[in-house]
CHARMM internal coordinates of N, CA and C (Angstrom, degrees):
IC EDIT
DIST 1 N 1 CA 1.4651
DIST 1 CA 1 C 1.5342
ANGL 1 N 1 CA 1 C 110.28
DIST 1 C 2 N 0.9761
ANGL 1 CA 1 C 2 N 110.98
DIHE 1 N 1 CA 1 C 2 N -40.47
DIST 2 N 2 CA 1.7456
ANGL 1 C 2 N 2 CA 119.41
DIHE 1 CA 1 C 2 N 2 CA -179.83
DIST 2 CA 2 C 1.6398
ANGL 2 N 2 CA 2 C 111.22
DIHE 1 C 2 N 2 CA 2 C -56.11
DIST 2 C 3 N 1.4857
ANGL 2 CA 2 C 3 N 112.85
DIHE 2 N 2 CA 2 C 3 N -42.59
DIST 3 N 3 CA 1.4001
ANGL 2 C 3 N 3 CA 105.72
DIHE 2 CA 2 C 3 N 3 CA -152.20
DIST 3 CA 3 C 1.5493
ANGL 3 N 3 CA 3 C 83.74
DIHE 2 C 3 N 3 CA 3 C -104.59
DIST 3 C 4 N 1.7603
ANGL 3 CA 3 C 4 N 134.76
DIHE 3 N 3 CA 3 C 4 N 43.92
DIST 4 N 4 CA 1.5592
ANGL 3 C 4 N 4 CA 133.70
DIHE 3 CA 3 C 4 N 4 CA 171.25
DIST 4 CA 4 C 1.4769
ANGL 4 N 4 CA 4 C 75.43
DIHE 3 C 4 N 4 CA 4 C -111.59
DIST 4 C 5 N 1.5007
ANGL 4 CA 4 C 5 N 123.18
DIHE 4 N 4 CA 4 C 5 N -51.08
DIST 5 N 5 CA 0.9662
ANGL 4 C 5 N 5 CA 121.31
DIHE 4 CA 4 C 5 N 5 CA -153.03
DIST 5 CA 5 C 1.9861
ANGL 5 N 5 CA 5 C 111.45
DIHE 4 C 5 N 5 CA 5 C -70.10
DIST 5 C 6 N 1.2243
ANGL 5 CA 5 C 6 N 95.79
DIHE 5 N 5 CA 5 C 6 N -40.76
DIST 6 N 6 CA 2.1119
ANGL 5 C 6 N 6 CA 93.84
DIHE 5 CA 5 C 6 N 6 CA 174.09
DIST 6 CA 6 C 1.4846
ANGL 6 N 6 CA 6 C 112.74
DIHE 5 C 6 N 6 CA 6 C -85.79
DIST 6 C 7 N 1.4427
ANGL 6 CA 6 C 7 N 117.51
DIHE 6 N 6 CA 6 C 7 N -3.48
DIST 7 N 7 CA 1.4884
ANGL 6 C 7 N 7 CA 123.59
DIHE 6 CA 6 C 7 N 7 CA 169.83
DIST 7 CA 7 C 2.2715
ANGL 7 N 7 CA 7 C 95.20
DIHE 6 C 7 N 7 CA 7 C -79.18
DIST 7 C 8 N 1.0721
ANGL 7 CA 7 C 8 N 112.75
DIHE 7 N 7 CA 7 C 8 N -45.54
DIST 8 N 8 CA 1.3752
ANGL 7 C 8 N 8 CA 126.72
DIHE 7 CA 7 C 8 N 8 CA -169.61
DIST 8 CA 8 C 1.7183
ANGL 8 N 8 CA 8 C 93.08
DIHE 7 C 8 N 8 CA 8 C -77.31
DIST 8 C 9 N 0.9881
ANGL 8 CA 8 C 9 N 135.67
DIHE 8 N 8 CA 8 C 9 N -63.33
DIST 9 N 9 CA 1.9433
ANGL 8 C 9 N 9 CA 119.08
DIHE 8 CA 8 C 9 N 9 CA 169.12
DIST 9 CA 9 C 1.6099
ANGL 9 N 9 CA 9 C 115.46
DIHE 8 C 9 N 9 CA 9 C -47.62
DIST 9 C 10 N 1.5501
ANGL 9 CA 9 C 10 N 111.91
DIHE 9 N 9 CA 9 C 10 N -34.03
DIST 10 N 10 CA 1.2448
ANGL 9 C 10 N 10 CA 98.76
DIHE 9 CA 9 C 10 N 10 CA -166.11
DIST 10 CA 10 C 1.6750
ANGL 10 N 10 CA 10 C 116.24
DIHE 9 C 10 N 10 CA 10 C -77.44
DIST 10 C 11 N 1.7642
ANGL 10 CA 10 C 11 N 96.17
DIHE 10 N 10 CA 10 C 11 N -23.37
DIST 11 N 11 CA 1.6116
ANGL 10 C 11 N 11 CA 111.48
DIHE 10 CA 10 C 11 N 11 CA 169.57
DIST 11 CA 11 C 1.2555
ANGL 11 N 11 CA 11 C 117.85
DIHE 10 C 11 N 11 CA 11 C -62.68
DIST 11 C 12 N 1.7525
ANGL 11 CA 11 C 12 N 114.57
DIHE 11 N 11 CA 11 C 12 N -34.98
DIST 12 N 12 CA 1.7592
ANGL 11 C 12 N 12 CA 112.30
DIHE 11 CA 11 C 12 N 12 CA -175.48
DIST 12 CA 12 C 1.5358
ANGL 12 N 12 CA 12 C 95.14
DIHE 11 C 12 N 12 CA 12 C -83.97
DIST 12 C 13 N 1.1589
ANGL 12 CA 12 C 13 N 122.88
DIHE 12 N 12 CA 12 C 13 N -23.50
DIST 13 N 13 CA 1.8770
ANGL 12 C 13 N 13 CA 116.12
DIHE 12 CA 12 C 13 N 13 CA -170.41
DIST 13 CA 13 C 1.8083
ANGL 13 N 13 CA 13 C 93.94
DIHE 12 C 13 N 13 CA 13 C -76.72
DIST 13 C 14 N 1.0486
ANGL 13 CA 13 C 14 N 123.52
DIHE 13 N 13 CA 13 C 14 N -57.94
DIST 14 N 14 CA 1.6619
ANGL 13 C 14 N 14 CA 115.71
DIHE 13 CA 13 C 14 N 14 CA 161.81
DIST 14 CA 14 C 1.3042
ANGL 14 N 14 CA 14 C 135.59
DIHE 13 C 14 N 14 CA 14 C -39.70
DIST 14 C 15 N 1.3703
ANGL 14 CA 14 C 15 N 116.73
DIHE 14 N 14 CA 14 C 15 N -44.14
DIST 15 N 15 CA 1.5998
ANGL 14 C 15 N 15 CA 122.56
DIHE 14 CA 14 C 15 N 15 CA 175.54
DIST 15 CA 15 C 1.7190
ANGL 15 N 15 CA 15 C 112.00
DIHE 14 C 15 N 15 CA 15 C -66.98
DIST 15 C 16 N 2.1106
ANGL 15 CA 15 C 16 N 106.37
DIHE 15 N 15 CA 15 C 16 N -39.05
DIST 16 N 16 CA 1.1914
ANGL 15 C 16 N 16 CA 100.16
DIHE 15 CA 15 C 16 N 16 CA 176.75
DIST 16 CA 16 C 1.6796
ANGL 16 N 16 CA 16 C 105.06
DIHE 15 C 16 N 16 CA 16 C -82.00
DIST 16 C 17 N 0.8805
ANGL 16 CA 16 C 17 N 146.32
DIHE 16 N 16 CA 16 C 17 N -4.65
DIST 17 N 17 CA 1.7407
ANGL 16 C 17 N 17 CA 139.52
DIHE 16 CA 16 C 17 N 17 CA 159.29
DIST 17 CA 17 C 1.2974
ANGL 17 N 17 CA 17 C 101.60
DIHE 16 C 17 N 17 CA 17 C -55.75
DIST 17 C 18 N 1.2457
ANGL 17 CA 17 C 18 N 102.00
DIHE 17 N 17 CA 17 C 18 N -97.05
DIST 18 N 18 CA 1.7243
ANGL 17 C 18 N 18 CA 91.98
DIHE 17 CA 17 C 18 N 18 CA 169.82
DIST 18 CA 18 C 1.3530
ANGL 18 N 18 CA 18 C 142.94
DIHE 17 C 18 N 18 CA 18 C -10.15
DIST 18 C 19 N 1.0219
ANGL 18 CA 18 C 19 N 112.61
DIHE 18 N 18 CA 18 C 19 N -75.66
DIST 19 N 19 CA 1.3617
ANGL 18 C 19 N 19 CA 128.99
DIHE 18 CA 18 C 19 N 19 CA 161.57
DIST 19 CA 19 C 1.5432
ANGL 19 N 19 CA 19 C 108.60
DIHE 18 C 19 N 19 CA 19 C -33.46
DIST 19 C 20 N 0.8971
ANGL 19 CA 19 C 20 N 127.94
DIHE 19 N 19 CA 19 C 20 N -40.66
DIST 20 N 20 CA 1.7290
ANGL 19 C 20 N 20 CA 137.97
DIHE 19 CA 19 C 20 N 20 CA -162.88
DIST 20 CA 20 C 1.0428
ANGL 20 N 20 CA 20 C 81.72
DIHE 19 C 20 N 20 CA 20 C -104.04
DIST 20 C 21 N 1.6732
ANGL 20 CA 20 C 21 N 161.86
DIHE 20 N 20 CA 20 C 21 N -72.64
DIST 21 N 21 CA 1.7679
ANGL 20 C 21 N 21 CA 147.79
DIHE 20 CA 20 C 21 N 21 CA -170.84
DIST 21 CA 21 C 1.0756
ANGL 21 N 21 CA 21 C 96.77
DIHE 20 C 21 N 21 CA 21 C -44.73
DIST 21 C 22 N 1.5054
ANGL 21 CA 21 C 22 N 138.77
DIHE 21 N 21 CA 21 C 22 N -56.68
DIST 22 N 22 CA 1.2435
ANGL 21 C 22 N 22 CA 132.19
DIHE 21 CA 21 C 22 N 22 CA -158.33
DIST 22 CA 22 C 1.2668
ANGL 22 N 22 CA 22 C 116.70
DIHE 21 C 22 N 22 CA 22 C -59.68
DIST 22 C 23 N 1.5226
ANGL 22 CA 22 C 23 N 113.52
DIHE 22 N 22 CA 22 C 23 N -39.62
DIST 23 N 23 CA 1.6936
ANGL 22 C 23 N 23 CA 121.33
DIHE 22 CA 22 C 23 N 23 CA -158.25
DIST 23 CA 23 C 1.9050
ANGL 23 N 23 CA 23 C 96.51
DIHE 22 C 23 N 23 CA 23 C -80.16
DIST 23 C 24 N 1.7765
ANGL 23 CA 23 C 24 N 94.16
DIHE 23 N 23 CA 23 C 24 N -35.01
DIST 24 N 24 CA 1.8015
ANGL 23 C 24 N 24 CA 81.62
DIHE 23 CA 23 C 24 N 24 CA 178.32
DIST 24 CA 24 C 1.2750
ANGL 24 N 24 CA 24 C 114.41
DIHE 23 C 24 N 24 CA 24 C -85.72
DIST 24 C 25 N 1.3308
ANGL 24 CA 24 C 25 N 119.30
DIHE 24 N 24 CA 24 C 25 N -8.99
DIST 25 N 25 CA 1.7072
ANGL 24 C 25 N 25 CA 96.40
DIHE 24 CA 24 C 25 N 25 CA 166.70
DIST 25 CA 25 C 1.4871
ANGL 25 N 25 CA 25 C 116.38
DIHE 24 C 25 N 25 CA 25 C -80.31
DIST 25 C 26 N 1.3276
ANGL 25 CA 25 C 26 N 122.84
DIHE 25 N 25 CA 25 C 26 N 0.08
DIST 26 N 26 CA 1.2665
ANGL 25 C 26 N 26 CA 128.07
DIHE 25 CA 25 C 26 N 26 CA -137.80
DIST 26 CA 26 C 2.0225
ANGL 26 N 26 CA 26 C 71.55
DIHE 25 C 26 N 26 CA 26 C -121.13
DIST 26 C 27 N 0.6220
ANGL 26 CA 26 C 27 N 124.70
DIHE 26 N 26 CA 26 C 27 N -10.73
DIST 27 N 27 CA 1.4973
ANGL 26 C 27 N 27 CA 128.49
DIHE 26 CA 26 C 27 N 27 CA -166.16
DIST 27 CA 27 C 1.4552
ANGL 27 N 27 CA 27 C 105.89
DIHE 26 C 27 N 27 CA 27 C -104.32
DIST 27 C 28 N 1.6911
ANGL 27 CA 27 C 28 N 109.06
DIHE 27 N 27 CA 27 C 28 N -48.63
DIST 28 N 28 CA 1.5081
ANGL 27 C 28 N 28 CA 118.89
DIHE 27 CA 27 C 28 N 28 CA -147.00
DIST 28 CA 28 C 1.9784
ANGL 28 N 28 CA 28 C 83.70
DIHE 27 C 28 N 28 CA 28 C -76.58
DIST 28 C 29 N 1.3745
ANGL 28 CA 28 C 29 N 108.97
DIHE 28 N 28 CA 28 C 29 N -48.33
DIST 29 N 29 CA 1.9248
ANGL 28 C 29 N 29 CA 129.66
DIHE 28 CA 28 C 29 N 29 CA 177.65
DIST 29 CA 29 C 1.5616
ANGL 29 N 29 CA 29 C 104.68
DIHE 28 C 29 N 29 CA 29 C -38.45
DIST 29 C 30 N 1.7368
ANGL 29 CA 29 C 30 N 112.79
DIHE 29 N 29 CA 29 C 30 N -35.05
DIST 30 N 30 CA 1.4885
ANGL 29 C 30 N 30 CA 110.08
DIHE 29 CA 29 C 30 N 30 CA -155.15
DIST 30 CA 30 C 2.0197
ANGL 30 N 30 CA 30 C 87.94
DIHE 29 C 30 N 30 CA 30 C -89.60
DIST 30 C 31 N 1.3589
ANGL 30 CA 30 C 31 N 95.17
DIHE 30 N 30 CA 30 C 31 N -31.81
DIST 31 N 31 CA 1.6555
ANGL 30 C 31 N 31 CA 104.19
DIHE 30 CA 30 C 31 N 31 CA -165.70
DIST 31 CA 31 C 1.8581
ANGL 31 N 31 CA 31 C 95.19
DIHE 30 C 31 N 31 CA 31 C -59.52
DIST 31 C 32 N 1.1745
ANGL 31 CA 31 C 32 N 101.90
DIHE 31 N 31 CA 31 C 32 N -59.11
DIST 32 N 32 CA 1.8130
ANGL 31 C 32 N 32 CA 122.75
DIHE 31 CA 31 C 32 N 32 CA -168.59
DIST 32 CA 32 C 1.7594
ANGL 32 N 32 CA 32 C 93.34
DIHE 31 C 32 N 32 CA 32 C -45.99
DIST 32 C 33 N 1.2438
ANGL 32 CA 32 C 33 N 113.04
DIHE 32 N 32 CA 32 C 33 N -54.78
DIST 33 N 33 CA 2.2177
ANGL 32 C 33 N 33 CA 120.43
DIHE 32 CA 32 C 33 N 33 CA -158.34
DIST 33 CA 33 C 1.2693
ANGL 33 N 33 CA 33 C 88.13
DIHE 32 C 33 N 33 CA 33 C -69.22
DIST 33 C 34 N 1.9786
ANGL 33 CA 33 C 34 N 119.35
DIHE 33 N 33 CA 33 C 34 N -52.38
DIST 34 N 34 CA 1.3982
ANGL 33 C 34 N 34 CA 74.59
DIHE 33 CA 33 C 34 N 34 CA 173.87
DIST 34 CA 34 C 1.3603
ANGL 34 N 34 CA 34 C 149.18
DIHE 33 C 34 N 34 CA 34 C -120.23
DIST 34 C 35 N 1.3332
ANGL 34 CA 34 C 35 N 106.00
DIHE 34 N 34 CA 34 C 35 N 63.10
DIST 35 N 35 CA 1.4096
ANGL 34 C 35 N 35 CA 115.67
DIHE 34 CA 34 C 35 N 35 CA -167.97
DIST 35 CA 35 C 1.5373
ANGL 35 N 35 CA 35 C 87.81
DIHE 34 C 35 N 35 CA 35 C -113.40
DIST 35 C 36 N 1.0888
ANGL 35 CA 35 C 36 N 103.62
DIHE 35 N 35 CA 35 C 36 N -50.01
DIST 36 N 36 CA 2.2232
ANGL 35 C 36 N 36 CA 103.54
DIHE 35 CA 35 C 36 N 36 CA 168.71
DIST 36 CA 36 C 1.7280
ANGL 36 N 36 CA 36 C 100.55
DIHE 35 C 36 N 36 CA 36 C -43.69
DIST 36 C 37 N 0.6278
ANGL 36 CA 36 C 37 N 141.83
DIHE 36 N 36 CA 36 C 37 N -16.81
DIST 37 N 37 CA 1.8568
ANGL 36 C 37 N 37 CA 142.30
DIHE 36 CA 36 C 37 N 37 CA -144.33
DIST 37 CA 37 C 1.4350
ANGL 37 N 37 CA 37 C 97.40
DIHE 36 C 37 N 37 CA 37 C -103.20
DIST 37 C 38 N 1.9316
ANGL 37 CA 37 C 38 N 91.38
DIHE 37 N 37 CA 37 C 38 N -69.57
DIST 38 N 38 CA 1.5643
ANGL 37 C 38 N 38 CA 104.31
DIHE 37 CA 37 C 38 N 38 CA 175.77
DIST 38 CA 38 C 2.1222
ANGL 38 N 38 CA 38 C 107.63
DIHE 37 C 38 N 38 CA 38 C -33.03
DIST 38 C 39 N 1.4572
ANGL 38 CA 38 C 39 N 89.58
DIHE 38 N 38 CA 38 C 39 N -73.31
DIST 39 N 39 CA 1.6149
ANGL 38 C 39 N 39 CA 95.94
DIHE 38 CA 38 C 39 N 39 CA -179.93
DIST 39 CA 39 C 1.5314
ANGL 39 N 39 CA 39 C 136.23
DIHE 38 C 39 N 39 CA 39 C -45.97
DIST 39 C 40 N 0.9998
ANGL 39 CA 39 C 40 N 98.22
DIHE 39 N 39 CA 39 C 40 N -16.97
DIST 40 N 40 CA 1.8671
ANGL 39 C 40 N 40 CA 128.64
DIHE 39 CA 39 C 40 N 40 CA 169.90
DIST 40 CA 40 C 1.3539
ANGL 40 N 40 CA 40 C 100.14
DIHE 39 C 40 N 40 CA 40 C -46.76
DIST 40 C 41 N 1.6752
ANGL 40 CA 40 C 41 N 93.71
DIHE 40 N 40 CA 40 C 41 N -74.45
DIST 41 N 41 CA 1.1223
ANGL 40 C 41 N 41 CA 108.85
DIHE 40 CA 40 C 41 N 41 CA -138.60
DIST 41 CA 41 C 1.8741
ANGL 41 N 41 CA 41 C 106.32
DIHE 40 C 41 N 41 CA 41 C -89.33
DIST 41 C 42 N 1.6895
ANGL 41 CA 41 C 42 N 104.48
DIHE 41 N 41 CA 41 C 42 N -15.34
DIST 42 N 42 CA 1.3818
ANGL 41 C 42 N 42 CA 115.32
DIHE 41 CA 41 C 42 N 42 CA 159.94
DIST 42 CA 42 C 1.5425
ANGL 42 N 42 CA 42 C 107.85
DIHE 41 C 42 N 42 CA 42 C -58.66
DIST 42 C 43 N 1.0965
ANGL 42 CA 42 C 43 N 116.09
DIHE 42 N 42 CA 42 C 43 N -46.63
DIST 43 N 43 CA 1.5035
ANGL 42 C 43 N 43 CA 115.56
DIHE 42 CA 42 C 43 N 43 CA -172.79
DIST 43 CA 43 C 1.8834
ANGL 43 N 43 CA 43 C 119.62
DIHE 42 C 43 N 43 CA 43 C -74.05
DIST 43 C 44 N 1.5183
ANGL 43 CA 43 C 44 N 88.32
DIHE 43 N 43 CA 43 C 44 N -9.89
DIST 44 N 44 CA 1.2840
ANGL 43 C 44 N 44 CA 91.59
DIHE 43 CA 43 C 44 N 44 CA 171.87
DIST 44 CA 44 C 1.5152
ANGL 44 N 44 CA 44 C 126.86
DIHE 43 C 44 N 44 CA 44 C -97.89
DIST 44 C 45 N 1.0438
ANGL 44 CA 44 C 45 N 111.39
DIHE 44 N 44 CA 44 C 45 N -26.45
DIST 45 N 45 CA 1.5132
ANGL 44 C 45 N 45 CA 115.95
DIHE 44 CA 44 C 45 N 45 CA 170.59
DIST 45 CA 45 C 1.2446
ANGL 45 N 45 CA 45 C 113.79
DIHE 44 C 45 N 45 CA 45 C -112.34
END
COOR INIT
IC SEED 1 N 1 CA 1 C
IC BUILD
């Protein structure tokens, strides 16, 4: 019974890693597009 239970933390301590890499790459991509965007559109007008 014990080792369902540290197999079952070690799955939620993994899903939240993940979960948390994902959102900052998913963040760092949104930061990067729009700073290219900004510059676009400086260069355009």
């Amino acid at each position: 019974m014990q080792k369902s239970i540290d197999m079952g933390l070690a799955g939620s301590l993994t899903m939240i890693f993940l979960t948390v890499a994902v959102v900052l790459l998913l963040r760092n991509f949104y930061i990067r597009f729009n700073r290219l965007q900004k510059s676009k559109d400086e260069e355009q007008s």
